[in-house]
VOLUMMAR-102862 format. One record per residue (C-alpha): residue in one letter; chain; x, y, z. Coordinates in Angstrom, 1 decimal, padded with zeros to 4 digits. Each point is the difference from the previous one (the first is absolute). Example, Ala and Ser with C-alpha at 12.3 -4.5 7.8 and 13.67 -1.06 7.14 Angstrom:
2
code	unit	xx	yy	zz
A	A	012.3	-004.5	007.8
S	A	001.4	003.4	-000.7
***
This chain:
190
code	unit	xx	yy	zz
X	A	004.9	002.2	049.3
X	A	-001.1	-003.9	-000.1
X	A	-003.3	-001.1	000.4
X	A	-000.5	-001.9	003.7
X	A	-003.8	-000.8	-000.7
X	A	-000.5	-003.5	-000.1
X	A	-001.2	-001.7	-003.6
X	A	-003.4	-001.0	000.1
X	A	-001.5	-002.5	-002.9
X	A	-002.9	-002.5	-000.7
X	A	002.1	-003.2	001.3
X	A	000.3	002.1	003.2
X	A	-003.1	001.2	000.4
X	A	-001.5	-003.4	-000.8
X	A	002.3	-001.3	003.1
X	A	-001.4	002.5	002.3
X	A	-003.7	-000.6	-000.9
X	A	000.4	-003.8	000.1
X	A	001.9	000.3	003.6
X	A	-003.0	002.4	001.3
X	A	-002.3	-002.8	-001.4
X	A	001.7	-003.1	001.7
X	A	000.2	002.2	003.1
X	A	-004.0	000.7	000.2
X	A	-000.6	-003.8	-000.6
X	A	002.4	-001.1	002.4
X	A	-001.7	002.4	002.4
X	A	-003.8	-001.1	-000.6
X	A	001.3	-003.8	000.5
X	A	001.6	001.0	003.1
X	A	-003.0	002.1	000.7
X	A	-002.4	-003.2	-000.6
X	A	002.2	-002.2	002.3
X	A	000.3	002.2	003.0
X	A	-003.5	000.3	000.0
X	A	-001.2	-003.3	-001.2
X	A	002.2	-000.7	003.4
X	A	-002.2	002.8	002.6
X	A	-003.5	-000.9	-001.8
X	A	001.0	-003.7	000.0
X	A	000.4	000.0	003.5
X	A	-002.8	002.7	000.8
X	A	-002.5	-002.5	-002.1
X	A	001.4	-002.7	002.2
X	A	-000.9	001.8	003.2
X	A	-003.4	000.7	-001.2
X	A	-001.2	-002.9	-002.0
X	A	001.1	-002.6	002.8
X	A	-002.6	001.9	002.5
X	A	-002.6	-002.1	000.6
X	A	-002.5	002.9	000.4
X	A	001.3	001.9	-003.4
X	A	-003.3	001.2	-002.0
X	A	-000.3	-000.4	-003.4
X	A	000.0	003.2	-000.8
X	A	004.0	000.7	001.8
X	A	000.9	-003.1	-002.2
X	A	-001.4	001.6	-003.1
X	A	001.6	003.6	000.7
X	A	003.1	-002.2	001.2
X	A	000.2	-001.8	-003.7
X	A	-000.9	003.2	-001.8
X	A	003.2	001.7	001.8
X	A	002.0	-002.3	-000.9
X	A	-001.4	-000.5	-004.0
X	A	000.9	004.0	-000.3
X	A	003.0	-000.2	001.2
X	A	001.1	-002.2	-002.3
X	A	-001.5	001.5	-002.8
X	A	002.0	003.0	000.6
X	A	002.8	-002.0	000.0
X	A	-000.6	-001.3	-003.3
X	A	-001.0	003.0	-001.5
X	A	003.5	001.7	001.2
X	A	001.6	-002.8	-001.4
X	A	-001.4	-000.1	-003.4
X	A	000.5	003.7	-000.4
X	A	003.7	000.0	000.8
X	A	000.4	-003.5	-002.2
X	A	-001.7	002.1	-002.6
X	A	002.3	003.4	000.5
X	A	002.8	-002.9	-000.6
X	A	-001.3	-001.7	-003.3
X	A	-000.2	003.7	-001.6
X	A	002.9	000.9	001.0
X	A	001.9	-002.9	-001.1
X	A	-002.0	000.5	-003.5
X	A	001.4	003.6	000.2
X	A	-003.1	001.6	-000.3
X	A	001.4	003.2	001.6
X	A	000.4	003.3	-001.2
X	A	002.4	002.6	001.1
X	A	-000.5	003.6	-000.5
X	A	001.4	003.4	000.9
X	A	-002.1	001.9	002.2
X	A	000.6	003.4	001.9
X	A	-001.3	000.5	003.7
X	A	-002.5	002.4	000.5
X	A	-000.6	000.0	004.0
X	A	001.6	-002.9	002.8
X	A	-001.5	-000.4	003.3
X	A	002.6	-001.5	002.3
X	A	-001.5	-001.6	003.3
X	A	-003.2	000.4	-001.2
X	A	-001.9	-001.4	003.4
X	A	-002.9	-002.7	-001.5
X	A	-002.7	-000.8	002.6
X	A	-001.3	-003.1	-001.5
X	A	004.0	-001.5	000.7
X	A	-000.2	001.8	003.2
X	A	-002.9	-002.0	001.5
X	A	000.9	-003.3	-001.8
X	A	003.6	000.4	001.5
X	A	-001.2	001.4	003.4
X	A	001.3	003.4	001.8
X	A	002.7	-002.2	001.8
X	A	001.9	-000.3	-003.0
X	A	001.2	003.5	-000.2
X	A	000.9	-000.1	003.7
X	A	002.9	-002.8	-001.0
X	A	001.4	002.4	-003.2
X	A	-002.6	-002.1	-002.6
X	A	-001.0	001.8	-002.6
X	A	-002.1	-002.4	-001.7
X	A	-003.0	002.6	000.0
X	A	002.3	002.7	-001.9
X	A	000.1	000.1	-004.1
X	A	002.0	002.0	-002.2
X	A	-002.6	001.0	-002.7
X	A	001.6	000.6	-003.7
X	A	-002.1	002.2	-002.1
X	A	001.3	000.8	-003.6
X	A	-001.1	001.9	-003.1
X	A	-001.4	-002.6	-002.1
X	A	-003.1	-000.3	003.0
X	A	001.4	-003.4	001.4
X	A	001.0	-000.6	003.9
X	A	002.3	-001.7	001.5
X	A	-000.7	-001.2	003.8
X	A	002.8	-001.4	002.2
X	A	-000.2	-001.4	003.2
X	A	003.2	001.8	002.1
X	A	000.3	-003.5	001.8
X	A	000.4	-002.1	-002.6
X	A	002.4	002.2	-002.1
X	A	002.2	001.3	002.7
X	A	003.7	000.0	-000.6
X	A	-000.7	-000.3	-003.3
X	A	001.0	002.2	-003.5
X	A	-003.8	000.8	000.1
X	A	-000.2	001.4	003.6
X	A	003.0	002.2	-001.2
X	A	-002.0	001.2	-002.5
X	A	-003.2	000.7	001.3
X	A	002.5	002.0	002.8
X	A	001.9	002.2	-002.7
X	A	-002.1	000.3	-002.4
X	A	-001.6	003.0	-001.5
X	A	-002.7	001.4	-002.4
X	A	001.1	-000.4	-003.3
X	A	002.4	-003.1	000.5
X	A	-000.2	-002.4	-002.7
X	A	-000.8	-004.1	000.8
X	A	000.0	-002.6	-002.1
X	A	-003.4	-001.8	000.8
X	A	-000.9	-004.0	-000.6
X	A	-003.7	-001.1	-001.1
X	A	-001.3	-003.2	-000.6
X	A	-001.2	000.2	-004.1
X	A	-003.6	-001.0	001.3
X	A	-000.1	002.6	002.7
X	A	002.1	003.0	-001.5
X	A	-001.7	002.5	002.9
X	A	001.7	-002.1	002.9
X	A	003.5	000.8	000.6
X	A	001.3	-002.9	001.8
X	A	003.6	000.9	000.1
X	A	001.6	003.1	000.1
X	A	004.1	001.1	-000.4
X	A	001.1	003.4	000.0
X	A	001.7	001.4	-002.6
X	A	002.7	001.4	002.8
X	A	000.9	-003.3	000.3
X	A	-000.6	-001.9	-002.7
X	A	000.5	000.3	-004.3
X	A	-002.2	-002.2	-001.6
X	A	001.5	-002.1	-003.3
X	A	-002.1	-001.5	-002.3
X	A	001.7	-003.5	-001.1
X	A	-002.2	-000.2	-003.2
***
């Protein structure tokens, strides 16, 4: 019988962790427009008052300095993710699943996201959580991998499935990719 799974190597890992990279910074840039845009014009509205305290411009201006440091700081971290990927300091290993929680409801992304969501089919607030026997977890948003090989496999998978896991070299306790074994055979080039 021939094998269907799909080969899996460094050169395509490193393609998948430097897409995930570009995607976050594209998405804090976009992020830090769209709301340089709203508190841009909300500043406007409030600064231009004639009978604005001191105070509201100085809560106004703090807003606004946050906001962009969060913007920053989610674009250095992806930037980052992308220079140590592109170094190819990455390690795969083989690791077996020891429990998955699929649609795991998380209440933190269910108040950020707001009730509403779930009324129009979002599952932004559900996670598939990945829990294997070397002690390290996996967490994945359902919305963001939907119709994807990993939404498959949080779906079908079982207890005792292997995975080949990826960690950053300087952070080997963090998976930050994942590819089941189902699916995938992993080929060392070297």
């Amino acid at each position: 019988m021939k094998d269907e799974r799909e080969i899996l190597t460094r050169q395509t890992i490193l393609k998948k962790l430097a897409y995930e990279a570009k995607r976050s910074m594209i998405g804090s840039l976009l992020m830090c427009i769209l709301g340089a845009i709203v508190l841009g014009m909300m500043s406007l509205l409030l600064l231009s008052s004639s009978n604005t305290s001191q105070a509201i411009k100085l809560i106004v201006g703090l807003i606004n300095a946050i906001f962009y440091i969060i913007c920053a700081f989610f674009f250095v971290r992806a930037l980052l993710k992308l220079i140590k990927a592109r170094r190819g300091d990455f390690t795969v290993v083989e690791d077996v699943l020891k429990e998955i929680k699929d649609n795991h409801l998380s209440i933190i992304q269910f108040l950020i996201y707001g009730g509403t969501h779930t009324l129009f089919g979002n599952k932004s607030h559900l996670n598939h959580i990945f829990q294997f026997e070397s002690g390290k977890t996996f967490i994945a948003n359902v919305e963001e991998y939907k119709n994807t090989r990993l939404g498959a496999a949080a779906e079908f998978s079982l207890p005792g499935d292997s995975f080949f896991t990826v960690s950053f070299n300087d952070s080997p306790n963090k998976i930050i990719l994942l590819f089941s074994s189902k699916t995938y055979i992993y080929k060392d080039e070297q």
